[in-house]
C-alpha positions, 0 to 999 in steps of 0.5 A: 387555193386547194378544196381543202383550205379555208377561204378569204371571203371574210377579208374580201370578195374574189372579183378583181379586174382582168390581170396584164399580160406576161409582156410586163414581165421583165425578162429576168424575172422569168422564174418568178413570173412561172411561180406567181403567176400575171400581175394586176395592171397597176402592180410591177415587179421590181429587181432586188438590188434596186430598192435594197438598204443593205444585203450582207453576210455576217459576223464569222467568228466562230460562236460558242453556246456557253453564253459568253459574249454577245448574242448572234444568229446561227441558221437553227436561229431560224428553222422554224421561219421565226427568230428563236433567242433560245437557238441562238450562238455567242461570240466574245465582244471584243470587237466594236460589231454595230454594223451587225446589230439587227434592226426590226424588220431585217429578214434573215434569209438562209442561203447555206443550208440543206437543198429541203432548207434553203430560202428558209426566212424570218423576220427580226422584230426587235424583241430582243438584242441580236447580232447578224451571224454565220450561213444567214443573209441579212436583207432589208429593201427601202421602206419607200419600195417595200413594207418590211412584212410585205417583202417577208411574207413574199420571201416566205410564201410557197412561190418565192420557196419555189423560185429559191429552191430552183436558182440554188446550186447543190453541192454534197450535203448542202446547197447555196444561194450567192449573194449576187443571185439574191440581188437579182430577185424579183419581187411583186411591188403593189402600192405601199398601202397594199402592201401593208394591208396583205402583210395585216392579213397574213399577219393576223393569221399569224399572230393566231398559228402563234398563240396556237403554239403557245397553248400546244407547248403549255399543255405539253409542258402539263403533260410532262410534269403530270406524266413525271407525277403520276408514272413516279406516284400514281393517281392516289396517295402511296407510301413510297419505298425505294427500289433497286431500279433506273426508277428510284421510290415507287409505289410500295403496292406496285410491282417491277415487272419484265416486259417477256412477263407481261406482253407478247414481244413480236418482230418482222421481217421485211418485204423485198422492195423489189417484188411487186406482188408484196406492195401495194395491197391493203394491210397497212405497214408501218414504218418510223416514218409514219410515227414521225409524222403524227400528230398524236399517240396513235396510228390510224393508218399507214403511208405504206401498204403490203400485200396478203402474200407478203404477210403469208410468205414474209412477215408472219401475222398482224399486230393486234389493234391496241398494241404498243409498237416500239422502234429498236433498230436505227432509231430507238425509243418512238412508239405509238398505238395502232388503232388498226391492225397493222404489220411493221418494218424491222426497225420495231419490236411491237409489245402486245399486251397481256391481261394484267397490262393497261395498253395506254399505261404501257405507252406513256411508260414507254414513251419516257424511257426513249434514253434508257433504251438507246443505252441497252442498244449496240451495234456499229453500223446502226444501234438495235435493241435485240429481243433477249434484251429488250424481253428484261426490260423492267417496268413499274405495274400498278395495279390494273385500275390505276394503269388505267386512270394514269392512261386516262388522265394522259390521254385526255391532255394528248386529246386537246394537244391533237385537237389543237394542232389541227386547228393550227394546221387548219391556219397554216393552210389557211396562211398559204392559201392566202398568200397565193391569192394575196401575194400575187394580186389574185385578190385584192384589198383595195375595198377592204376595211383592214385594221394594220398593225402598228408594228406592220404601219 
């Protein structure tokens, strides 16, 4: 478990006894071993095709999304390790498919995917009717070998992602786990009452990054509709008066404003990849990646960093803090504040702006204009809103004042959206902290009192 992660002393104390030797270790599950690591004494590893009920493939018709027939797993069913009924396809019923019905506890393995997406599992638990479909294995080991939960969380955990990644064979565009390859798996088989004991803890923590995500996506569903409200009506009553713009009624005491007349629209070059002296000083270089990867509106630093000599010589100046920087070129429409000065890639077009423009009213506006700025771009290679373009853009102006309570009101809901995807991703890192530890005997719970699930028992 790494310095950064929470611990387990509240589920039991680190001390178990002494661990067997690789000798234990059948032959076969050589790879396995490397990725977990020695086994306590009274744990074995156990051969997939061993304790398996049924491993098969699924129902290979091909699927609409219309909603016409019957419910069937697709792999976006599961890219986000949990079965998601709102990504599912359907497949007219006119064929009796029982044995392809799922039954909890089926784990649904992605064997065709992306090199980065292979192994991806998740867990069916019952919640709603679904029939096995394409690109997905379906898997489930006898319950007199393993807990259906025990042997989800061995699939999920960063080790057996591991294992799965390294015994795949890639092919253009994706790669490929074959079903025999899947019966040759090697899992680690502690007594079954431990089994449902470590599939309680991490399904607890579980059950909490899930809540999480409720909250999140419920305070995302305010934000968007207090957004729509307050950027179409402003934060007072207002007598409405339509315009000939893409906003339809707004605000009679609000003006339609070119971004050239209210911000500063600066472009960049690049850097040369290959010139050593432009990389790697200290002024951050932001690039649509590190928009991609935040968990707010704003960015505080860079995963790229360039030079003086790169900004004297090829980049021209730096963006100002409290600055909008917009993608234009590649990907259109992402857009975050700096907190810091930065200089950027050429994908962006960075809107600094003027005295009579409120930085975080400019954002939230922005941000909701990601589809209207895809259609003003052109190109055939790659689409890109140009300057001359983009400078008569038009926006809604309210007045300064109430620019910033919109930003405010805003802002405060992107604050507990933040704050709560860090406590979120404190429990993910908690969850593969545990499983490292768990799924691989280096703590036990044998002298634990741990509460299990009846839907784990």
């Amino acid at each position: 478990m790494s310095d950064d992660q929470l611990t387990l002393e509240a589920v039991a104390d680190d001390d178990s006894e002494g661990v067997s030797a690789t000798a234990n270790v059948p032959q076969a599950a050589h790879i396995e071993h490397v990725a977990f690591g020695d086994l306590p004494e009274d744990w074995t590893w156990e051969k997939s095709e061993d304790h398996l009920e049924y491993i098969r493939s699924g129902i290979s018709k091909s699927q609409n999304k219309d909603g016409d027939g019957i419910p069937v797993s697709r792999i976006e069913t599961i890219a986000d390790g949990v079965v998601n009924h709102e990504k599912v396809g359907y497949i007219e019923n006119n064929q009796t498919y029982n044995k392809d019905q799922l039954k909890p506890g089926d784990l649904l393995f992605s064997n065709i995917n992306s090199r980065e997406q292979i192994g991806k599992t998740a867990i069916y638990r019952g919640e709603k009717l679904l029939y096995h479909g394409m690109n997905l294995l379906r898997i489930r080991y006898t319950s007199e070998a393993f807990n259906p939960f025990f042997a989800y969380y061995v699939y999920d955990s960063p080790m057996a992602q591991d294992v799965f990644f390294r015994m795949s064979k890639a092919a253009v565009g994706q790669s490929s786990i074959n079903q025999s390859q899947m019966e040759r798996f090697f899992l680690p088989q502690p007594p079954l009452k431990e089994q449902r004991e470590i599939a309680a803890v991490l399904y607890t923590v579980d059950q909490v990054i899930q809540k999480t995500e409720e909250i999140i996506s419920g305070y995302r569903r305010v934000k968007k509709g207090l957004g729509q409200n307050l950027l179409q009506r402003g934060v007072c009553e207002h007598e409405l008066v339509e315009t000939d713009s893409i906003f339809g009624k707004l605000p009679k005491d609000w003006s339609l404003e070119r971004l050239v007349d209210i911000t500063e629209i600066v472009g960049r070059t690049e850097p040369p990849t290959g010139v050593d002296k432009y990389w790697g000083g200290d002024i951050p270089w932001a690039t649509p990646e590190d928009i991609r990867s935040l968990d707010g509106p704003t960015i505080a630093e860079t995963e790229q960093t360039v030079t003086q000599a790169a900004l004297e010589e090829v980049s021209s100046n730096l963006v100002p803090p409290e600055s909008v920087l917009l993608t234009t070129r590649a990907t259109v429409g992402l857009c975050a504040v700096n907190e810091v000065e930065v200089t950027t890639s050429r994908a962006f077009k960075d809107l600094i702006p003027g005295e009579r423009l409120d930085t975080w009213y400019l954002y939230y506006r922005i941000s909701t204009m990601e589809d209207y700025l895809n259609r003003l771009g052109w190109g055939s290679t790659f689409t890109e809103v140009i300057k001359p373009v983009l400078e008569n853009v038009t926006i809604p102006v309210p007045p300064l004042e109430e620019q910033k309570e919109i930003g405010e009101h805003l802002r405060s809901i992107d604050y507990c959206i933040t704050e709560n995807i860090k406590v979120q991703n404190q429990y993910r890192n908690l969850k593969e902290g545990l499983m490292q530890d768990l799924l691989a005997g280096k703590v036990r719970t044998t002298d634990t009192n741990i509460e299990v699930a009846g839907e784990i028992a």
